[in-house]
PLY file of the C-alpha trace (Angstrom):
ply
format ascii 1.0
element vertex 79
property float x
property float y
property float z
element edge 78
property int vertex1
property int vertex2
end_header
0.00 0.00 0.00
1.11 3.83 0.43
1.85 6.04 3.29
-0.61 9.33 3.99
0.39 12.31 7.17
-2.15 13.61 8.48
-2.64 17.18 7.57
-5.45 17.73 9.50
-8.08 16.44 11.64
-12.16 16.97 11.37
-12.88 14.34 13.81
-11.64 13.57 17.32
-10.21 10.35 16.39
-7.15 11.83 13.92
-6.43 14.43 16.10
-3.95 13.36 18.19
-2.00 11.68 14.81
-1.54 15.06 13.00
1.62 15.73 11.90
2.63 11.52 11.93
2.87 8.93 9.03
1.07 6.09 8.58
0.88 2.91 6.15
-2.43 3.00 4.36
-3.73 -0.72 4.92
-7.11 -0.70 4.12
-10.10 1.81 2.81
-13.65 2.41 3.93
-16.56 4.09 1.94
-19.93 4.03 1.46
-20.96 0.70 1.50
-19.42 0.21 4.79
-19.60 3.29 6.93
-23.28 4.69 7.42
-22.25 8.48 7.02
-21.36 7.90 3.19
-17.63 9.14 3.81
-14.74 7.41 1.48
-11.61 7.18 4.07
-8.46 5.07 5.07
-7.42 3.08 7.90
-3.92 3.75 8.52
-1.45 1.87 10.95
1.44 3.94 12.66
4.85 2.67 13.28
3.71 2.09 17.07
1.37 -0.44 15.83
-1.65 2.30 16.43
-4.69 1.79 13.26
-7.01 4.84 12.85
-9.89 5.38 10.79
-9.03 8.76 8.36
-11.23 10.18 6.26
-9.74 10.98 2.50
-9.23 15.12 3.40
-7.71 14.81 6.85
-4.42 13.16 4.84
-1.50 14.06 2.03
-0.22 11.38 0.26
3.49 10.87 1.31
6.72 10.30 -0.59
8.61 6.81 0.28
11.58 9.62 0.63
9.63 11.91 3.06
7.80 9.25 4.76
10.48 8.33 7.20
11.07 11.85 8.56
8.50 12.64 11.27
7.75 16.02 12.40
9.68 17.59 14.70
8.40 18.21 17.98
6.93 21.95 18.69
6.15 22.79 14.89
3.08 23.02 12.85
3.24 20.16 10.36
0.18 22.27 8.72
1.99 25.43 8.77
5.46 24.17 7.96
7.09 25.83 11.34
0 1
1 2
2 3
3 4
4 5
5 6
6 7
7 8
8 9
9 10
10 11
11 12
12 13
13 14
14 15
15 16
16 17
17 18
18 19
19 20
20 21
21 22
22 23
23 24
24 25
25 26
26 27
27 28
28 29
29 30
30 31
31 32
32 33
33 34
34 35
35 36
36 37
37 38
38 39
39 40
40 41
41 42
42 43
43 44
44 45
45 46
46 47
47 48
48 49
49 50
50 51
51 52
52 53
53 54
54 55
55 56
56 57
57 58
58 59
59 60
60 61
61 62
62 63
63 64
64 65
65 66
66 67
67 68
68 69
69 70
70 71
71 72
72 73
73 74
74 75
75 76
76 77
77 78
């Protein structure tokens, strides 16, 4: 699969993973999530999976994806 950061977060869930990357390893949509979003569940290096919907993440570079965001900056706002 591909890797995705989290940009942003519109649900409580992917808020505390903005700014990390993650290995895409499945996808929800319609058909399986009674709100009709389209979305990805992602599993972080600590073995964490979290349901993301499609505009809370970026796809990621296999060069960027192993440089996590350093701590006190704005992964949004490039700080």
């Amino acid at each position: 699969m591909h890797k995705v950061k989290v940009v942003r977060s519109f649900y409580d869930q992917s808020e505390p993973h903005i700014g990390r990357v993650g290995e895409v390893i499945g996808h929800w949509g319609a058909d399986n999530n009674e709100d009709g979003r389209d979305g990805f569940m992602v599993q972080f290096e600590d073995g964490t999976v979290v349901g993301l919907s499609e505009n809370e993440v970026e796809d990621v570079a296999d060069d960027d994806a192993d440089v996590p965001a350093a701590e006190g900056t704005d992964p949004v706002a490039g700080d």
